[in-house]
C-alpha positions as CSV (number, residue, x, y, z in Angstrom):
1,X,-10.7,-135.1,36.7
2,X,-13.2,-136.2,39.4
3,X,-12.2,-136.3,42.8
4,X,-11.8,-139.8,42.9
5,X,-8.3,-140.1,41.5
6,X,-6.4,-136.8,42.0
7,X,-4.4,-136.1,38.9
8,X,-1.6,-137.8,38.0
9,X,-1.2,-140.6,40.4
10,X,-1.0,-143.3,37.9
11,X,2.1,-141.8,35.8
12,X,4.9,-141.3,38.6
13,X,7.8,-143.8,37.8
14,X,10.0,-142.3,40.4
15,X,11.1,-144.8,42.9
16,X,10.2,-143.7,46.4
17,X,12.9,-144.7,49.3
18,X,11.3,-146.6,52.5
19,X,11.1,-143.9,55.5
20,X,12.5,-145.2,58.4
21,X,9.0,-143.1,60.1
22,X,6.1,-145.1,60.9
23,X,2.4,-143.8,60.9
24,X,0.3,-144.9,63.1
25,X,-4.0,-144.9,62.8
26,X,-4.6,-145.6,66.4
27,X,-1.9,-142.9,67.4
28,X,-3.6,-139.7,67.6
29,X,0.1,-137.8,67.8
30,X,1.2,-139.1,64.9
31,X,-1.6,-138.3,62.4
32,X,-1.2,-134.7,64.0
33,X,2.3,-134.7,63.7
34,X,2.2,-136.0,60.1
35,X,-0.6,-133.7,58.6
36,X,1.5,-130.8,60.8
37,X,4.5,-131.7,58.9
38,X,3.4,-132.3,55.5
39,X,0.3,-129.4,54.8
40,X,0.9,-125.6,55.5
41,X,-2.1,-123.4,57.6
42,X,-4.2,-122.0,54.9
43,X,-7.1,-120.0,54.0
44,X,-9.3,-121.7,51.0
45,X,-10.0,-118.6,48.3
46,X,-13.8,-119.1,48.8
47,X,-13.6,-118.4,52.4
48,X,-10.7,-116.3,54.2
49,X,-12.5,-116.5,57.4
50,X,-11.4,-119.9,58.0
51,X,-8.1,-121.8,57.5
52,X,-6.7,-125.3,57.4
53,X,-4.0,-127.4,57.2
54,X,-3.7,-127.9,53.2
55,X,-1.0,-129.3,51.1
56,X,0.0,-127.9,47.8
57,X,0.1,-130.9,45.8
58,X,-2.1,-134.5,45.7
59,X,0.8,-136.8,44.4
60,X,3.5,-136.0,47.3
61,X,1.6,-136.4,50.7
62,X,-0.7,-139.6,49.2
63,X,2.9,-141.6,48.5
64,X,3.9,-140.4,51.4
65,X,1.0,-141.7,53.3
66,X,1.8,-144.9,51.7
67,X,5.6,-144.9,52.6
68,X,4.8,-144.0,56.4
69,X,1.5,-146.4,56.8
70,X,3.5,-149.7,55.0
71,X,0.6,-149.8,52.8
72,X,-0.1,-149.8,49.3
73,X,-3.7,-148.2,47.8
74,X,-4.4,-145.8,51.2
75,X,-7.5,-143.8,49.8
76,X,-6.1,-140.4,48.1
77,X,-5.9,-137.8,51.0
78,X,-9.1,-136.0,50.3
79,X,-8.8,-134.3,53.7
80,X,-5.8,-132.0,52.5
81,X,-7.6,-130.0,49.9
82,X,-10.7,-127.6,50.5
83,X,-12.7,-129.4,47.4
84,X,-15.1,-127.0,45.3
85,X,-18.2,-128.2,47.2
86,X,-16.7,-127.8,50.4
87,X,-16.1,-124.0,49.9
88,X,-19.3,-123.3,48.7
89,X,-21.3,-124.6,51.4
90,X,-19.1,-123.1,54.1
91,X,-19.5,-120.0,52.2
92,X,-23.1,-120.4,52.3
93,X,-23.1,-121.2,55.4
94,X,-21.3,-117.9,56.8
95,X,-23.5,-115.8,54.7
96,X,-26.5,-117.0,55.9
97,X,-26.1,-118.4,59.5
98,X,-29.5,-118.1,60.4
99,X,-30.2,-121.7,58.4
100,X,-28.1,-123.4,61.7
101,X,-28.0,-120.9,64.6
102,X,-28.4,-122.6,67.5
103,X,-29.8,-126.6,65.2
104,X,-27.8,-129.5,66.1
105,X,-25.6,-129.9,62.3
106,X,-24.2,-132.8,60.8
107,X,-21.3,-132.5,58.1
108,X,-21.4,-136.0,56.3
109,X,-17.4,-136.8,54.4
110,X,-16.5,-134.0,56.6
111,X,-12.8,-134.3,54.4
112,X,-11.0,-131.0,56.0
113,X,-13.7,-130.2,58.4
114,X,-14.2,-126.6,56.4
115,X,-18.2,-127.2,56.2
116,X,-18.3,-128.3,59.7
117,X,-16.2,-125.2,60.7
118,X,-18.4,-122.9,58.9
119,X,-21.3,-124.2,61.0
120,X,-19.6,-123.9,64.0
121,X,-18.7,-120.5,63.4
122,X,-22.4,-119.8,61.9
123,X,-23.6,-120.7,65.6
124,X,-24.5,-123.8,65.3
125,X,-25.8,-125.6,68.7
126,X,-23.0,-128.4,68.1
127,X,-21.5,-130.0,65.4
128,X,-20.5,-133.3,64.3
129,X,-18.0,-134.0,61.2
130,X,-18.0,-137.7,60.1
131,X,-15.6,-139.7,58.3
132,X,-14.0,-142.6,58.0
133,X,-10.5,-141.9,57.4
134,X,-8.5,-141.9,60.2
135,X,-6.3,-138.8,59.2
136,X,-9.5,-136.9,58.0
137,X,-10.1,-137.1,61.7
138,X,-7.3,-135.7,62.5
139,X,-7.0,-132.8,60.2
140,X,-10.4,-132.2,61.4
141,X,-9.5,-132.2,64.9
142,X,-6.3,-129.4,64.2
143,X,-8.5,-127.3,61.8
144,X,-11.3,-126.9,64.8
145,X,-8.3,-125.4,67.1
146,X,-7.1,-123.6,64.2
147,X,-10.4,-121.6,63.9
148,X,-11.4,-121.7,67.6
149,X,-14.6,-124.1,67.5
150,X,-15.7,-126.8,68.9
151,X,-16.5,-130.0,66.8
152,X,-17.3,-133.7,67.5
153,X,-16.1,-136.5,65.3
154,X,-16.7,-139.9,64.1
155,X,-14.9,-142.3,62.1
156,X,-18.2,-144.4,62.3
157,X,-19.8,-145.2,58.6
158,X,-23.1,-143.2,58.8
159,X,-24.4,-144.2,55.3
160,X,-24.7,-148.1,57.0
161,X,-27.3,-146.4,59.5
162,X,-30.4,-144.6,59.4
163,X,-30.0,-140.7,58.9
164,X,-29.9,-138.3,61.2
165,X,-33.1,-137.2,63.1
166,X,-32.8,-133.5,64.1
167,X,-31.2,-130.1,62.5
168,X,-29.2,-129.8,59.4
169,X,-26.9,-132.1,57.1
170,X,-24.3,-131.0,55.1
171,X,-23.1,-133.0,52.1
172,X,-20.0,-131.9,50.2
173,X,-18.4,-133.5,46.8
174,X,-19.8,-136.9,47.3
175,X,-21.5,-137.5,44.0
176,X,-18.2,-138.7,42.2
177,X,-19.4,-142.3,42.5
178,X,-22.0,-144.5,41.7
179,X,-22.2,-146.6,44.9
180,X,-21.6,-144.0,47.1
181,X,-24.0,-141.6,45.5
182,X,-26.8,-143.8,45.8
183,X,-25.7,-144.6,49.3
184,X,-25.8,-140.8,50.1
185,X,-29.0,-140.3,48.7
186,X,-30.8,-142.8,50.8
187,X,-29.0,-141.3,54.1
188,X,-30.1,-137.9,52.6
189,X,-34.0,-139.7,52.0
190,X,-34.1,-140.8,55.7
191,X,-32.6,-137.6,57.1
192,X,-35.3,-135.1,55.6
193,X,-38.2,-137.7,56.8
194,X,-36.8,-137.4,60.1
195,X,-37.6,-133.8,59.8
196,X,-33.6,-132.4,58.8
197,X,-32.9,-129.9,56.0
198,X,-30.3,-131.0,54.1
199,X,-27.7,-128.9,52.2
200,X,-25.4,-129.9,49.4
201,X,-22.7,-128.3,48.0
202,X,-21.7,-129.7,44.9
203,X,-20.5,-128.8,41.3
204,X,-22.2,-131.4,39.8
205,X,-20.1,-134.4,39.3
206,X,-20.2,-137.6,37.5
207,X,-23.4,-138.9,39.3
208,X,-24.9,-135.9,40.6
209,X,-28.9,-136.3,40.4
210,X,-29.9,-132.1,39.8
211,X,-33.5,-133.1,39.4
212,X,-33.8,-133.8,42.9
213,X,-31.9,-130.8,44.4
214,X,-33.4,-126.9,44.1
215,X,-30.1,-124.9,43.6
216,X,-29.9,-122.2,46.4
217,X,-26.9,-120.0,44.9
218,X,-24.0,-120.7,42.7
219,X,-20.2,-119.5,42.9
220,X,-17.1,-119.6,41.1
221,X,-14.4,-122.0,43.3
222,X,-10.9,-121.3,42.7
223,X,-9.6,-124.7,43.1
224,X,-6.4,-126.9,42.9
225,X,-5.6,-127.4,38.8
226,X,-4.1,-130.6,39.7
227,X,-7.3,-132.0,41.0
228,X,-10.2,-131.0,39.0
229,X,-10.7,-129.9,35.4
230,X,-10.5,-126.0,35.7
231,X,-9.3,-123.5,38.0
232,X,-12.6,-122.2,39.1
233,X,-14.8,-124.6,38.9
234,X,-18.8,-123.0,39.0
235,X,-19.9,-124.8,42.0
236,X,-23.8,-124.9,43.2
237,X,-25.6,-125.2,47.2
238,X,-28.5,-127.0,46.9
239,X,-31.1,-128.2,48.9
240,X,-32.3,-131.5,48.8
């Protein structure tokens, strides 16, 4: 199952009631308040150093994300898991923290924030985690107080821009589609001609291009059954 469509979320025929609670993008209290009520404080397997606000299943919080927002199709809520990739580069990163002491760092679909933590932990001279879901944000916002570290956000869509000009980028599961995937690889293009080094942590999904990465070290991810296809998936950083 590629992260794209957790499992499951086309066969529920259980009628959800309408919540009377209202979610609100803009509100910066309720996304906390929301991911606080609905996720539990968590250390991935991959990497007890660092924990985040997780939920246990895919299915429950992304209906309920519909029910609260008044909206139908929300994106799944990639944010609550600590995908496979994810791990492995904030593994990576801890192990070896001399690759962004004190470099300016990037974590491109931060999701959960765990890379960005990892790098801010690592000693990293600052760190930015983008995305552009609203509630990915957020979660990234309680995880950094969680752990104690500092990171900036964006919600702006960096693949529309040029890529970053200084330090180190971190890209985590976001081979899983076409258009995306070739959207990340031209950020990833620009940002090493700018001079960045560019890390990937990735177990090679559907459109993962291996003939352009050199694998750096390999682990085995426990992961969520639910979402992906085994419970340890054998998950690769690379550098592009």
């Amino acid at each position: 199952m590629e992260r794209s469509v957790p499992h499951g979320r086309g066969r529920c025929t259980e009628v959800q009631g309408v919540s009377s609670e209202r979610l609100d993008r803009a509100d910066p209290q309720s996304l906390a308040d929301f991911i606080k009520a609905n996720t539990k404080l968590l250390a991935p397997p991959l990497v007890p150093e660092i924990v985040l606000y997780l939920a246990a299943e895919s299915l429950p919080i992304w209906q309920k994300t519909e029910d609260q927002l008044g909206e139908m199709n929300v994106p799944p809520p990639y944010w609550a898991f600590a995908w496979a990739g994810g791990q492995a580069v904030a593994r990576y990163l801890l192990d070896t923290p001399e690759i962004c002491r004190g470099l300016p760092v990037l974590d491109l679909g931060s999701g959960s924030g765990i890379s960005a933590i990892a790098a801010a932990k690592a000693g990293a001279a600052r760190v930015l985690a983008a995305d552009i879901d609203a509630l990915a944000l957020a979660a990234i916002g309680l995880n950094g107080k969680a752990n104690d570290v500092q990171i900036d956000v964006t919600g702006a869509d960096l693949l529309a821009q040029p890529g970053a000009r200084e330090g180190v980028v971190i890209v985590g599961d976001l081979f899983y589609e076409r258009n995306l995937a070739d959207r990340v690889l031209r950020f990833i293009d620009s940002a090493k001609s700018e001079g960045c080094v560019v890390f990937v942590g990735d177990p090679q999904r559907s459109y993962f291009p291996r003939d352009r990465f050199e694998k750096l070290i390999e682990y085995q991810v426990p992961v969520t059954r639910e979402l992906e296809d085994a419970e340890i998936k054998r998950t690769a950083v690379w550098r592009a």
